[in-house]
C-alpha angles and dihedrals in degrees: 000000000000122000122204123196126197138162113215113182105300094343133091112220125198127189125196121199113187144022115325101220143141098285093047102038094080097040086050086046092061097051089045104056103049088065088048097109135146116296092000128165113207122183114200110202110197102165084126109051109101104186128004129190143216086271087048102046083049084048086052090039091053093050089054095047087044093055095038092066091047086055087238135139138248133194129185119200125192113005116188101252076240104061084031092065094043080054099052110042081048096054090244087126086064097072097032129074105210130200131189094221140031089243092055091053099047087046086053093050092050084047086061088047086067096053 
């Protein structure tokens, strides 16, 4: 599993590069709350995930919740069809905005700036 950090602008853009599992998600988990502020606008880029697993989708559940307290904001940009319909048929995809690229989802997190 690589994790790749990056500021743009005001928001805070990861990169994972791997399989979410149970050996990685803590190790994910631990890159990814330390940049839960308030307000923040995180951009998970997960093009490259090929497969993620229970550990990894309540690794996914406790950042939202995490940011959601912080009224903050959290997109995710190119989930595997794979990983997307797990989402989905688990409701994951209820508490998530998805993009398909890294420019949608930075489009979307300026969008929340107006409101």
């Amino acid at each position: 599993m690589q994790i790749r950090i990056e500021v743009l602008g005001n928001v805070t853009a990861v990169s994972l590069s791997g399989e979410v599992n149970s050996r990685t998600a803590g190790r994910v988990e631990e890159a990814l709350l330390p940049l839960v502020t308030d307000g923040c606008k995180l951009l998970l880029d997960m093009r490259e995930v090929g497969y993620m697993s229970s550990a990894g989708l309540r690794m996914l559940l406790l950042l939202h919740r995490e940011v959601e307290n912080k009224a903050g904001q959290v997109v995710l940009v190119g989930l595997q069809e794979m990983i997307r319909d797990t989402m989905a048929i688990t409701g994951f995809l209820d508490f998530f905005r998805d993009c398909e690229t890294v420019e949608e989802g930075l489009e979307l997190l300026k969008a929340y700036e107006a409101h």
